[in-house]
Structures are given as structure tokens and as C-alpha cells.
N, C-alpha and C positions, 0 to 999 in steps of 0.2 A: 586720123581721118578727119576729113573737115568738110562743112555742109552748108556753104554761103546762102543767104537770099538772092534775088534776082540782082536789086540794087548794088549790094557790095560787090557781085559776083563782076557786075559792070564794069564796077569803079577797078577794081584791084587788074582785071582785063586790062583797062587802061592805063592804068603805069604801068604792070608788066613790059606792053609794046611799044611803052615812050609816048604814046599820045596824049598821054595826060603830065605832062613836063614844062616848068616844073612843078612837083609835086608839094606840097605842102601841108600836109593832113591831120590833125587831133583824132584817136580814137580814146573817146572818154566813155568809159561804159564801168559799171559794178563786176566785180569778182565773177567768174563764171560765164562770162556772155564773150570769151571769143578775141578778147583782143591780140594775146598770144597767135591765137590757130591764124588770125588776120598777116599779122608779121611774118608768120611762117612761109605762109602762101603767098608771100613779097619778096621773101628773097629771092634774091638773085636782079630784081628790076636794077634799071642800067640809071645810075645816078641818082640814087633815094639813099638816105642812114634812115636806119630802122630802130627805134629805140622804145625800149619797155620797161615798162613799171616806172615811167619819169617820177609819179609821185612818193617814191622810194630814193633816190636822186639828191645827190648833195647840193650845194649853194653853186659849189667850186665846178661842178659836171654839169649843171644847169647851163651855167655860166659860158661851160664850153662849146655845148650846142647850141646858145644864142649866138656863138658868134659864127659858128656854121651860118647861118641864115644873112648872114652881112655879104655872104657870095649870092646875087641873087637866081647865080646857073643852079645853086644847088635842092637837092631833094628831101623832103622828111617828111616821116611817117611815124609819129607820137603816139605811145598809150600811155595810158595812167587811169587810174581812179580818180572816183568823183572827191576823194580826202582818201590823206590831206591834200592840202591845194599850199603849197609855200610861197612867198609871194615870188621869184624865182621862177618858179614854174607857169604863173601866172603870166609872167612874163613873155616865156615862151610861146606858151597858146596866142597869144596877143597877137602875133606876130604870124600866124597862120592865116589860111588864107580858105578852108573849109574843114570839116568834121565830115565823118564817117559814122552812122547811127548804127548801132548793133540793137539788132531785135530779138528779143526773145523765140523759142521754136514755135510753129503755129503745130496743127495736129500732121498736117501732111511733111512736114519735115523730119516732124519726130518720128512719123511712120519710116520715113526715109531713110534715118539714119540706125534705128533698129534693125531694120533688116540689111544695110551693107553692115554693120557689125555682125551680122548674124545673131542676133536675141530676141527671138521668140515673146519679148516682153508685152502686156496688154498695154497700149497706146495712151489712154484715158486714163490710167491707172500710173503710168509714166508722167504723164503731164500733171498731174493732180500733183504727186511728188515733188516735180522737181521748177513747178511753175515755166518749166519750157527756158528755163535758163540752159543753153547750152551743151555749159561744163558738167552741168549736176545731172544732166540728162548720160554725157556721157561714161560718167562716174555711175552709174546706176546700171548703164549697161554693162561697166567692166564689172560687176560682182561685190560682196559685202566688203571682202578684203582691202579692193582700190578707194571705194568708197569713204573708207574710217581711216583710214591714213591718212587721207587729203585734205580731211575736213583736221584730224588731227592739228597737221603743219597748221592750220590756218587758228585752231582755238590757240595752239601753243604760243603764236604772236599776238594775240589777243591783249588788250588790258587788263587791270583786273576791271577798271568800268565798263568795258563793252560786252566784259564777260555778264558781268554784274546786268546789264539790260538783256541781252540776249537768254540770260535764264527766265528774267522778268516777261520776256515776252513768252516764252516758251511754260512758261506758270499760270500763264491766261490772264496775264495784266492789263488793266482798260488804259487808254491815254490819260488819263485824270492821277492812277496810280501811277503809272511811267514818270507824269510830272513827278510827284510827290518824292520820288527817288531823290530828285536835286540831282543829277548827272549833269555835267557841260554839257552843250549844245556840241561840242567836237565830239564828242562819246556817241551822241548819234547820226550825227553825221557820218563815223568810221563805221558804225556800224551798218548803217543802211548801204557803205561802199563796199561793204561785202559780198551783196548780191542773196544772203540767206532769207533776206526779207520780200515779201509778194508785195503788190504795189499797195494792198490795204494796209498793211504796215503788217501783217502776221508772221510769224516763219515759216518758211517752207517744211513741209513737213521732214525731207530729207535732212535738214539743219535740225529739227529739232529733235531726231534720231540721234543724229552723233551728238548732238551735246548731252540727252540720255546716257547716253552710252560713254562716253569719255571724258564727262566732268563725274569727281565722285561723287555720291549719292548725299554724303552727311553734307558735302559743298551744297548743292542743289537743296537740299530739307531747310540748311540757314537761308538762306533766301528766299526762299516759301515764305519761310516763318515771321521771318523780315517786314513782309509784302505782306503779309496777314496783317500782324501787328498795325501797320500804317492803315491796314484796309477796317478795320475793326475801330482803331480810332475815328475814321472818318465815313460810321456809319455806310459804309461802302459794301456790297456783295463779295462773299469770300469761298461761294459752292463751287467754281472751277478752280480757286486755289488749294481749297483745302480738300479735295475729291482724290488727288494722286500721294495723302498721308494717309487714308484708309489703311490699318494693316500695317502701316511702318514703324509703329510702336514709338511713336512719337507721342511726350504724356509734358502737362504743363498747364496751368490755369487759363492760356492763353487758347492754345491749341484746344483745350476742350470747351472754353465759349464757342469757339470758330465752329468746332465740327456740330455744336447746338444749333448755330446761326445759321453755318449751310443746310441744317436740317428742315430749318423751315423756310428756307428756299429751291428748295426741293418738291414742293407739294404735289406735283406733275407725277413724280416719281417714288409713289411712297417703299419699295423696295429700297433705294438709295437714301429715302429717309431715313429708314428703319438701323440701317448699318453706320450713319450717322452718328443717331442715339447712340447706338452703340459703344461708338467711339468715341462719341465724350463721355460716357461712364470708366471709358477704360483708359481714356487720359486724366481723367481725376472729376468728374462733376460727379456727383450725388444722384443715384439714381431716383430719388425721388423729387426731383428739381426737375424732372426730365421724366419719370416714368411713365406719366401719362398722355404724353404725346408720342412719345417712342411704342407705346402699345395701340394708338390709334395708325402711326402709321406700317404696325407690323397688321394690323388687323384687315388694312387697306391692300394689304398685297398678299391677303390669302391665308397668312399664317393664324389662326384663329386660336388655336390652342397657346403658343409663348404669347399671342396678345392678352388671352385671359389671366397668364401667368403674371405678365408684367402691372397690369389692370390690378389684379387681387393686391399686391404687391402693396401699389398705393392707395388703396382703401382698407388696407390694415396698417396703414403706416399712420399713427398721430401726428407726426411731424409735415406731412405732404397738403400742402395748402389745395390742391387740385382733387381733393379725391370724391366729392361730385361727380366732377369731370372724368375720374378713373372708371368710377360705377357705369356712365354712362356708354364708354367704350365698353364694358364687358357686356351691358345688357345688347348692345348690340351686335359684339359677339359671340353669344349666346344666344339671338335671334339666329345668326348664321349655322349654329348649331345645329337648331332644331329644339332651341329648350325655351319655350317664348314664354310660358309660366314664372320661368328663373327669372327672364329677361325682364316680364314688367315690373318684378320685385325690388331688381334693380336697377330702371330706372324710374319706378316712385321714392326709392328713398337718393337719387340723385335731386328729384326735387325741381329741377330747371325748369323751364317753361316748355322747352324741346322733348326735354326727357317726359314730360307728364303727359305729352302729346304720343310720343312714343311707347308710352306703358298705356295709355287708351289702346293703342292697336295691339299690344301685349295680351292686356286682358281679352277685348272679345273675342281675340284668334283662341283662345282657353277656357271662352265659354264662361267667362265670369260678367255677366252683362249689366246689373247694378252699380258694379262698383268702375268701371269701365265708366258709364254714364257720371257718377257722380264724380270721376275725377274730371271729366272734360268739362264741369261744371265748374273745376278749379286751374283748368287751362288757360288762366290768361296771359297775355305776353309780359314778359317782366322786363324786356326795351322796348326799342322802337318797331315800326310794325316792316321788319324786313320780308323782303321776299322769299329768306329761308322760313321765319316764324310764320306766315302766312301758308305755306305751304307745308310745313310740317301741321298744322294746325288742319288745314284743309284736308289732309291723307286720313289726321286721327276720326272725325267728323265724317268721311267719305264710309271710314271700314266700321262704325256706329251706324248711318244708312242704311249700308247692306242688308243688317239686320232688322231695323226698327222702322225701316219705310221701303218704298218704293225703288227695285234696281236700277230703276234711269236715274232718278233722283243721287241713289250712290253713284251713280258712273259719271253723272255730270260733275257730282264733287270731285271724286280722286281726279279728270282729266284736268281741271284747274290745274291741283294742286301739280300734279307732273308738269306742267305747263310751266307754272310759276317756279318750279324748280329748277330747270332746264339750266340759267342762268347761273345761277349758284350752287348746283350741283355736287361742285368739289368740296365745299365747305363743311362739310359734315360729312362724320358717318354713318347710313344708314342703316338700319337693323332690317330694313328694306323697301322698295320704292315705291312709290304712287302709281307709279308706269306700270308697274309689277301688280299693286294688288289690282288697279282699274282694269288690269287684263284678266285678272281672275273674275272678279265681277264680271264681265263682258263674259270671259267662257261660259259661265255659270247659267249669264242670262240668255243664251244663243246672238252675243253680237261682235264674232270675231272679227268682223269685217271692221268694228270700231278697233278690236284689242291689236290689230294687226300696225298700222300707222303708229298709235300709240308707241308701240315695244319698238319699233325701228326707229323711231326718234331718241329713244334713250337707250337703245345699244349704239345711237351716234354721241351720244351724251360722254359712254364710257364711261358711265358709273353702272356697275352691277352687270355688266355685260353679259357674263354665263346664265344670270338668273334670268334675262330677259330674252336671252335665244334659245334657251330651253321651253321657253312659254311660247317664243314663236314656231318651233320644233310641233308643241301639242296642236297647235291649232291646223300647222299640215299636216298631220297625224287626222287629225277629226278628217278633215278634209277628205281622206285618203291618198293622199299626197307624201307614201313612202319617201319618195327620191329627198322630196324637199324638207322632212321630216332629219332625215337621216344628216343631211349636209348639215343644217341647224347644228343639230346634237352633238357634229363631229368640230363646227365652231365655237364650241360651248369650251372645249378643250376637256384635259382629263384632272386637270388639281381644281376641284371639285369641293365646295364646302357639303357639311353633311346635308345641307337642306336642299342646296344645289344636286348632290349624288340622288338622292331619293328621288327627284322630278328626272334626273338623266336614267334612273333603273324603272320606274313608271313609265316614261317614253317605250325603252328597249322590250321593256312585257306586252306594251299597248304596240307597240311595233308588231311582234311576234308572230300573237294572238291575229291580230289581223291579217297577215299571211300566212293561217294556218301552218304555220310552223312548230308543230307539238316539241321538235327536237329541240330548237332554239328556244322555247319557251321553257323545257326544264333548267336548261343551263342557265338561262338567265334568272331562273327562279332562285336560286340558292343563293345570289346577289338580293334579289326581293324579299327573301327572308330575313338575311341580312339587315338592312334599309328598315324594314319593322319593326326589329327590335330593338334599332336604334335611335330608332327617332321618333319621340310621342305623335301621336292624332294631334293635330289643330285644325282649327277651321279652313286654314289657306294650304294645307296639303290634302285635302278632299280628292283633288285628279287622279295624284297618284293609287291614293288608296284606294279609289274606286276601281284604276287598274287593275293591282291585285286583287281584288274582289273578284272579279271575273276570271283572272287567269287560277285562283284558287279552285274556282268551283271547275274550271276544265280541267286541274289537274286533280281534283281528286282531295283538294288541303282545306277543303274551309275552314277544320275546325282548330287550326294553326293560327288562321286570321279572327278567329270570332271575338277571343278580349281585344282586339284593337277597334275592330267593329262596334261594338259595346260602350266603348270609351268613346269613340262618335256620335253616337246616340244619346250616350248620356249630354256631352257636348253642347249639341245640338238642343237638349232638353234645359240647358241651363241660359240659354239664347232666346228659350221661348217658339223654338223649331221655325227660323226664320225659311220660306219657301226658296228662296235664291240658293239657300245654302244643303237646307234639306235635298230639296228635288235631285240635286245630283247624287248624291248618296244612296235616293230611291231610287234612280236611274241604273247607276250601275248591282246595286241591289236589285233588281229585275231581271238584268241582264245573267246576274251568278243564277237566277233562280229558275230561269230557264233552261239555262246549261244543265244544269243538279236536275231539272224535269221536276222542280218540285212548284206545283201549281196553286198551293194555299197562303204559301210565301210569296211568289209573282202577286196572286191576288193584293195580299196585301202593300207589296209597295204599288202597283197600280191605283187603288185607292187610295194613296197617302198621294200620288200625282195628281189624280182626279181633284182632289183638294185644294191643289195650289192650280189650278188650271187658271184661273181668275185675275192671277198677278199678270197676263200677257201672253201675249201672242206667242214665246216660245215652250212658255209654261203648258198652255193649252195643248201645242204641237207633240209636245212627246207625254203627256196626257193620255191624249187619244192612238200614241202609236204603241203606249203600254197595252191598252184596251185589245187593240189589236194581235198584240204576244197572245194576252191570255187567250184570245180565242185561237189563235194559231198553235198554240200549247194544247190544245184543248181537242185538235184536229179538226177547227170551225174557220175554213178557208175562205173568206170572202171576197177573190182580185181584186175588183174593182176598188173595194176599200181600202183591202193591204195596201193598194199600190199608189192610192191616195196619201195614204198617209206615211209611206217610203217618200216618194216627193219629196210631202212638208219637211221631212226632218232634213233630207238635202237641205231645202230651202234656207234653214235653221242653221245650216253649218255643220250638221251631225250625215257628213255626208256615208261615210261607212257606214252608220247602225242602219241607213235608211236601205243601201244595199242588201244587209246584212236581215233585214227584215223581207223583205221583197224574197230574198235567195231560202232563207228558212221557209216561208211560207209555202214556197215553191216545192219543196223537199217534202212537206207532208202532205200536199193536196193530193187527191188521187184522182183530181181532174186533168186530163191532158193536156186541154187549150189552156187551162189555167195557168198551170206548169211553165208551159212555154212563155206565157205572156207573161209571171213574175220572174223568171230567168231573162230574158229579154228586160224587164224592168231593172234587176239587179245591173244587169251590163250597163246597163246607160248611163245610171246615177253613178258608176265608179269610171265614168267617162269613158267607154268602150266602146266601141260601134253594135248595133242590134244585127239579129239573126239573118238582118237580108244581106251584110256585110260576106263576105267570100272569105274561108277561115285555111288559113296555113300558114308556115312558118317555115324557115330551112326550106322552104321547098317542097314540104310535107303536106298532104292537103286530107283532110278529114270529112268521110262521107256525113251523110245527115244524122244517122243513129250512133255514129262514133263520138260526131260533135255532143248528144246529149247524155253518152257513157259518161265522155269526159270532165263535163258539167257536173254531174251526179257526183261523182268518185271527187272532183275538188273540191264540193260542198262538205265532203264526208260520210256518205252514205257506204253501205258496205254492200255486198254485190247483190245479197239478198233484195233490201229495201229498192235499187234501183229496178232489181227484176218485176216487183212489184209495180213500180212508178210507171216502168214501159212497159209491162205486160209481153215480159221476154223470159224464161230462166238465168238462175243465177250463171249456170252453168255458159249460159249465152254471152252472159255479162263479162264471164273469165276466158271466154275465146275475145271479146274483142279487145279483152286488155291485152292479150298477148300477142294479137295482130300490130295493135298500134305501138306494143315494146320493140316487136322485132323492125315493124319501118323506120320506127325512130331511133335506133340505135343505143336503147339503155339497156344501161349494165345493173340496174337494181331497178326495184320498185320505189325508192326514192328520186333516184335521176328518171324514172318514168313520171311521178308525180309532179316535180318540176317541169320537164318538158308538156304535160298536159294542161298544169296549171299556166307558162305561160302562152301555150296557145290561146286557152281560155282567153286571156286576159288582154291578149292581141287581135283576136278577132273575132273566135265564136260567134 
């Protein structure tokens, strides 16, 4: 089958019918593009010799067909390759009197000729392959078998020099190393007459399959090794050369420099790093010549545990000149852990300027705040004043703030420092980021709306990704912002450092918990207990824990979580009980202690907020919304107030607790307009429309007294307390639930509950 363009389609029309007589024509085109299928589709024309592959053609046969052309009646129709070109042949063409241009396929040809072959092949995927050459389009449609044969005949004629380039190219050789080969200029020339080559000089991918496949492999590894060699001499890049000896057990002082050198041009990809190191350990380098880079960039891709292995390695080793450098990767390994005590241990005895920066944020995350301060006292830069030591510098100073001054003061340091980070980002490992803690600061201090930009700039960074969409996760979580909560956490992915795991099982409890979900809250609890016991209290896992804290005291566990609690406190007591840091610990301490219904507890952390009221405007706001529990704890309902102070906390960012307070408060008044007015309050702040909204779902639509059944019952009240609230029987309470089971169509009192909760939540 054959599939001309318009143009040739013309031309060969025209000799066919004698109108184009006489004929005299060169088709000079590379291997694959048609010149065959061209002569084929000319036989028979009346007065034309057809002749092919001239550039294969003797002096003596040349010779013969110039003298054809001394009859000037007579016709021809020449092909050949672009080389060789003999002078002979030269001759020939000379003597012509136009060419015939072969094009490559465009997409609508290739479409074209796939489907008269009948193969189903993807078009794109076709063309990507075979660069729209033709023959290799055709060859791909006839199957693997036509394929490797074809290409076969054509290596088996091959030289060994054009073999020798074609592997070159197909190794990922730059022009600079091509040169350095010293090949004739005829060597590439034959080869480019092949047609295996795209017009940027690459192989086509179809070419570089079959010579995969049908040169032998130990052929192919010497010429690698070859091309390394040369490339290694001449300070040249060797990561696409030496990328396809991974794993081939290839070992030699040469090949394990290369697989060093491509290791550190790899930085993009510390997995491929990582397997790098490897490989020159396993071709002969020392792993201590290499261990501590090979465990920074296994630390980089997640593996935390063989990076501390390989880390320990070299800082037990006397002979490993880097082991500073070793220390410094584990402590930051050990940040990821969850063991930030171990971590600033060591990196104060790494000693760097970086590292001392980094055992500052070590320390006061553990509550050691002296000796935290007196080492930043010994933080100075030991080079020049780069943008990483500026910003490492700025982070250690920023999580020192937190404590020792004012939270805007800390937020405006660490946003610097992420700032200045931003740039140089890749250069370091860090135990963890500026981006990261400024966002905890900002939680801490009600100002997501700052932590929020921040963490999306450096989950664009792509340094520390999971730890920074798990922080943006919490802040939709506070929000009330399930949907977007959940996407976050499911971007986070699942390979999970431990410090990372513990904020993704904090989310999933804080998740829960707020969709009253008692079921999903046990199940996920057994994960939370987990996460507890694995990972000490520090200062910048407060969120999570405060999580648990709550979901403890609804399920009945406090006193599982109390040593961990304790260890906070104490914590905290070693800081000097900074307010930024405290307040949320008392916050969600209020919240356990309301749950538990123990009032002398609430009392007291409400006092310890009233305390810090003074540090700001968000300090103040849940200040005065504790004040409010206890009198709501207390069954001293005051709307106007509550619902005041639900607002502020919206306002703050704390947009659930502020529902969550409105909706409790409403549950124990025994005022009616109360009731309704903090239920209607609850709806709004969790963005729902109010009471005058028209409520149904499916189709389903619920009278007046059904809507505040169902209100009650998804707040949690049990049929008693509602009968109470409405001044109805319980008994009243358990006819309408079983009216609104059977209209709704559940099959349990769980699928009732969901169906009423998302009424609720839809329109009520």
C-alpha cells in the first residue's frame, strides 16, 4: 500500500499519462521515506527506466545509465540516498533536469494509512515513534515481528563506525561528545542517510528499540563506557549516560565515579540519587566517600529510616571526612521523625552554622529555652551571608519569637525567612520549613488567612509538600471546610513521615469529631493511639494533640492521653508558658473538659485564656468564648452574648468551635426563642442558609416541628432532653422519628441519621 502527497501524487499522474515526457527525475530522500513505494507506482509509465538504490550502483552501471540520457526521447526516474554519493553518481544527477521531494507523514496521512491497513494504532503515539517517516510508520503498523527484521537487514550492513554512532546517539551523547568520538564526517553522513535520525539529530525512538534489542548488550555497555570515559575526562555530564548501567552489574573505578557524578546531577530527583550512591558503592567506591550524600538524598525521597542508617554509618566512621555533614542529615532525619530532642543533639555537635540554626529550632520545639537562646547567641554565619544562611538563620530567630515576644513579630520573621528561602530551597535538607512553622504560628495566633498563601507558595516550591498540605488541610478543617479538608489530606499522599502521619491522623480525628461521626472516630482512634505513642509532645505538634484531647474525652480515654498531656505542660513550663503556644493547649483543654462535663477543669483553663487575653485580638476572642462555655456548662444561657461571641471566633478562623458553641448553647437553654435564634445562629456560621430558607432534600420536605426534632437529634440530644426542649413527650419525640424513617426510606438508624444530618446541613 502506498500513500502519496498531493504534490507527488501530481507528478507521478503525470508520467504515468506521458504528459510529463520526457521525464528526468532524482528522488534523493533517507532510508524509509518512500522511494521504493514512488518507483513502484511508476511502473509501467510508457518510456521512463526506473532505477533504485543508484547510491549502491557500480562505476561500470552508473556509467551505463549516463549513457541512457545521451537519447534525449529517453526517461528516468532515479533514487538513491543522500550517501554515499560517488563521484559517478554525481554525475548522473547533473544531468537531470528536476527532483522529486519526499515528505515525511503529517498527522492526517498517518491517520490515513492506519486505518487502510486496518490498525487500530493511536496516531500521536505512531508519529512520536516513527517521526512520520513512511516506512517506519509502515513497519510499526505491520507488528513487532516486520519491525526487527527490517531494521535487522539494515544494522547488519551497517559499519562498525556508524554502528559505533548510532549507539552514541542512542546513549544520549551531546554533539561536543559525538565530536570527541573522531568518526569521519562519511560515518555521519551514512548515517543520517538512514533516515533513523529526527531532523534534531536524535534517534527515532523506533531505531533506538531495535538496536536495544538487536545489538548485544555487553556491545552496547562498551560503548557506554567508552563515551563515559571521554565524558568524565572532559568534565562533561554523564546522568543520561550512565542512567541505563543501574543494576547491570557493571563495577570499575571508572563507572563508580560516573554513577557519583551522575548522582549529583540528579538533585531534582533525589530517588534516582539515592540508587546512584548505590551504585557506586556496588561498583567499587567506599561508602564512606559517598555516605553522606547518598543518605541526604535517600532522606529526600522519604526513606528516613536507611537515611539514618546510612548517616549513623558515617559519623561512626573515623576515616569519613564529612561526618559533620553525616550528623547533620540524621538530625534532620530525626526532625522527620518526630524525635526533635535527638535531632538538636545532633545537630549541635555537627557544629555548622546551619546546623546550630537548626538545633535552635530543635531546642525550643522541646522546651529547652536557655540553652536554645544561648546557642543563637553562637549562630553566626561561618561564609558568606547566602540566602540559605539568612534564612536558615531567620526560621531559628522567628521559632525563638514565638516564644520570647510578640506573634506578629514571630510571623513577620519566619515569612522572611520562607521568603528568602524560596530560591534556594533545593539546597538543603530541612528538618523542616519556615513556610511550615510560620503557618503554625499563624494557626496558633488566629491568622490563617496569612498561613494560607504562605503554605501554597511552598507546596509550589516542592520542598516538603505533604507537610505543607496537611497544614493547609487543618486550616479547612478549622474553617469547616470538610470537602476541602479532605482533598488536602488525600494530596498529602500515603508514604507519610512519622511526623507527617501524626498531623494526617489529627486531621482524620478532627475530621470525625466534627461530623459527629462517634463510628469513625473509634476507628480512627486506634490509629491516634498509635501516633501517641510514637511520637513525643513538642511544641509544633500541639494541633494534633489538642485533637486528641477532645476526641479522648468524647470517647471516654482521657486517662490514656494524660502522660502525654503532662509532658506538654511540663513543656510548656520550660518555655516560660509562652501564650501563643499555651493558649491552644488551653483551648483544646476546655473543649475535653466540657465534653467530660467537668466544670472546675473548664474553669481553669478558661482562666489561664483570660490571662493571655492581652497578647491580641485573637487571644482575647476565645478568651471570652471560654467565659462563655463555662456559663453554658453551667446552664447560664445568655444569646445575645453566646452568639456574639460564636461570630468573633468565626471571625478568627475558628469557624466550627464558633458553630459549635452557638449549637451547644442552644441545646441546654430552656428558652425557646433562644433556641431557635442560637440554632439559626449555628446554621449560618457553618455557611447554611437560616430558618426562613425552605428545607428538603430528595424531594422530602419537613414540617416545622420535624425540622427542630431533627436539629436536636443531630446535635446529640437523646429523645428525653429534646422532649424537654420542646415541651413535647419523649414518646412524641420517637413517633416523629419513625414518621420521618419511613418517608425517607432508611434502613437503620444510622442511614436515618445521615439523611437528617444532611438535611440539616442543606437547608434547615
Amino acid at each position: 500500500m502506498i500513500l502519496l502527497d498531493e504534490p507527488t501524487e501530481r507528478v507521478c499522474a503525470a508520467i504515468k499519462s506521458g504528459r510529463l515526457a520526457p521525464v528526468r527525475l532524482a528522488i534523493v530522500a533517507p532510508g524509509g521515506y518512500g522511494k521504493t513505494a514512488v518507483l513502484d507506482h511508476l511502473a509501467g509509465a510508457p518510456g521512463v527506466r526506473l532505477v533504485d538504490d543508484a547510491h549502491l550502483l557500480t562505476d561500470a552501471e552508473l556509467s551505463e545509465v549516463a549513457r541512457q540520457l545521451d537519447d534525449e526521447s529517453a526517461g528516468l526516474v532515479i533514487a538513491a540516498r543522500p550517501h554515499p554519493r560517488p563521484a559517478a553518481l554525481n554525475q548522473v544527477l547533473g544531468r537531470l533536469t528536476g527532483q522529486l521531494v519526499l515528505r515525511p507523514f503529517d498527522r492526517p496521512r498517518t491517520e490515513t494509512f492506519l486505518s487502510r491497513a486496518g490498525r487500530p494504532l493511536a496516531v500521536d503515539s505512531v508519529l512520536a515513534q516513527t517521526g512520520g517517516v513512511p516506512g517506519f510508520v509502515r513497519l510499526l503498523a505491520g507488528g513487532d515481528g516486520e519491525l526487527v527484521a527490517a531494521f535487522r537487514h539494515e544494522l547488519d550492513q551497517a559499519g562498525e563506525d556508524s554502528l559505533c554512532y548510532l549507539l552514541a546517539v542512542e546513549a544520549g551523547a551531546d554533539p561536543d561528545l559525538l565530536a570527541a568520538l573522531k568518526l569521519p564526517a562519511s560515518t555521519v553522513e551514512a548515517v543520517r542517510a538512514t533516515g533513523y535520525l529526527g531532523p534534531d539529530g536524535r534517534l527515532l525512538p523506533v531505531a533506538a528499540r531495535a538496536l536495544r534489542e538487536l545489538v548485544p548488550a555487553d556491545r552496547r555497555i562498551a560503548l557506554r563506557l567508552r563515551l563515559i570515559r571521554r565524558q568524565l575526562d572532559r568534565s562533561g555530564p554523564v546522568l543520561s549516560l550512565v542512567r541505563p548501567l543501574i543494576g547491570a552489574g557493571v563495577t570499575g573505578a571508572d563507572v563508580a565515579t560516573a554513577f557519583e557524578v551522575a548522582a549529583g546531577e540528579a538533585t531534582g530527583e533525589p530517588a534516582l540519587a539515592a540508587r546512584l550512591y548505590e551504585a557506586a558503592v556496588r561498583a567499587g567506591r567506599p561508602t564512606a566517600a559517598v555516605g553522606t550524600r547518598w543518605a541526604e538524598a535517600v532522606a529526600r525521597a522519604g526513606d528516613f529510616d536507611t537515611a539514618l542508617q546510612l548517616a549513623d554509618q558515617v559519623i561512626g566512621s573515623d576515616d569519613a571526612a564529612d561526618r559533620a555533614e553525616g550528623a547533620q542529615v540524621a538530625g534532620a532525619a530525626l526532625a522527620h521523625r518526630g524525635q526533635l530532642a535527638r535531632s538538636a543533639e545532633l545537630f549541635q555537635w555537627s557544629d555548622t552554622a546551619a546546623a546550630r540554626c537548626f538545633a535552635v529550632i530543635g531546642l525550643t520545639g522541646s522546651g529547652r529555652l536557655a540553652e536554645a537562646e544561648k546557642l543563637l547567641d553562637k549562630s553566626s554565619v561561618d561564609g558568606p551571608p547566602t540566602l540559605l544562611a539568612g534564612a536558615v538563620s531567620s526560621a531559628a530567630r522567628g521559632v525563638l519569637e514565638s516564644v520570647t515576644d510578640q506573634p506578629t513579630v514571630a510571623l513577620s520573621t519566619l515569612i522572611r525567612s520562607a521568603e528568602m528561602l524560596e530560591p534556594v530551597s533545593d539546597r538543603v535538607l530541612l528538618p523542616d520549613s519556615p513556610a511550615a512553622l510560620g503557618a503554625l504560628v499563624a494557626l496558633h495566633s488566629g491568622e490563617a488567612a496569612i498561613a494560607e498563601p504562605l503554605l501554597e507558595r511552598a507546596v509550589s516550591s516542592g520542598v516538603l509538600v505533604p507537610r505543607h498540605r496537611l497544614l493547609l488541610a487543618w486550616i479547612a478543617m478549622l474553617r469547616g471546610d470538610e470537602e476541602g479538608a479532605n482533598a488536602q489530606l488525600r494530596s498529602a499522599g500515603e508514604q507519610l513521615s512519622p511526623r507527617d502521619w501524626l498531623f494526617a491522623v489529627g486531621l482524620r480525628v478532627g475530621l470525625a469529631r466534627r461530623a459527629s461521626d462517634l463510628a469513625g472516630l473509634r476507628r480512627i482512634w486506634i490509629q491516634a493511639r498509635e501516633a501517641v505513642v510514637r511520637h513525643p509532645v513538642d511544641l509544633f505538634t500541639f494541633l494534633p494533640f489538642g485533637e486528641f484531647e477532645v476526641a479522648a474525652a468524647r470517647l471516654g480515654e482521657r486517662d490514656r492521653l494524660a502522660p502525654h498531656l503532662r509532658q506538654a505542660r511540663e513543656l510548656l513550663a520550660g518555655l516560660g508558658d509562652p501564650p501563643l503556644w499555651a493558649s491552644a493547649l488551653h483551648w483544646s483543654g476546655l473543649h475535653a473538659a466540657v465534653i467530660a462535663e467537668q466544670p472546675e477543669e473548664a474553669a481553669a483553663h478558661a482562666e489561664a485564656l483570660a490571662e493571655a487575653a492581652s497578647e491580641g485580638p485573637y487571644f482575647a476572642t476565645i478568651a471570652r468564648a471560654a467565659g462563655c462555655w463555662l456559663k453554658v456548662l453551667g446552664g447560664e444561657v445568655d444569646a445575645p452574648e453566646v452568639e456574639s461571641a460564636a461570630r468573633d471566633l468565626h471571625g478568627v478562623g475558628l469557624c466550627w468551635d464558633g458553630a459549635r458553641l452557638a449549637e451547644q448553647a442552644a441545646i441546654r437553654t430552656s428558652d425557646r426563642k433562644a433556641m431557635v435564634t442560637l440554632l439559626d445562629c449555628a446554621r449560618v456560621l457553618q455557611g447554611r442558609p437560616g430558618r426562613e430558607a425552605v428545607e428538603h432534600t430528595g424531594g422530602v420536605r419537613l414540617s416545622e416541628r420535624e425540622r427542630q426534632v431533627a436539629e436536636l437529634v443531630v446535635a446529640g440530644l437523646t429523645y428525653k432532653q429534646i422532649g424537654d426542649r420542646l415541651f413535647i413527650s419523649a414518646k412524641t419525640v420517637e413517633h416523629h422519628m419513625a414518621r420521618m424513617r419511613q418517608r425517607l426510606g432508611a434502613g437503620s438508624r444510622g442511614e436515618l441519621l445521615a439523611e437528617l444530618r444532611e438535611i440539616v446541613q442543606v437547608a434547615s
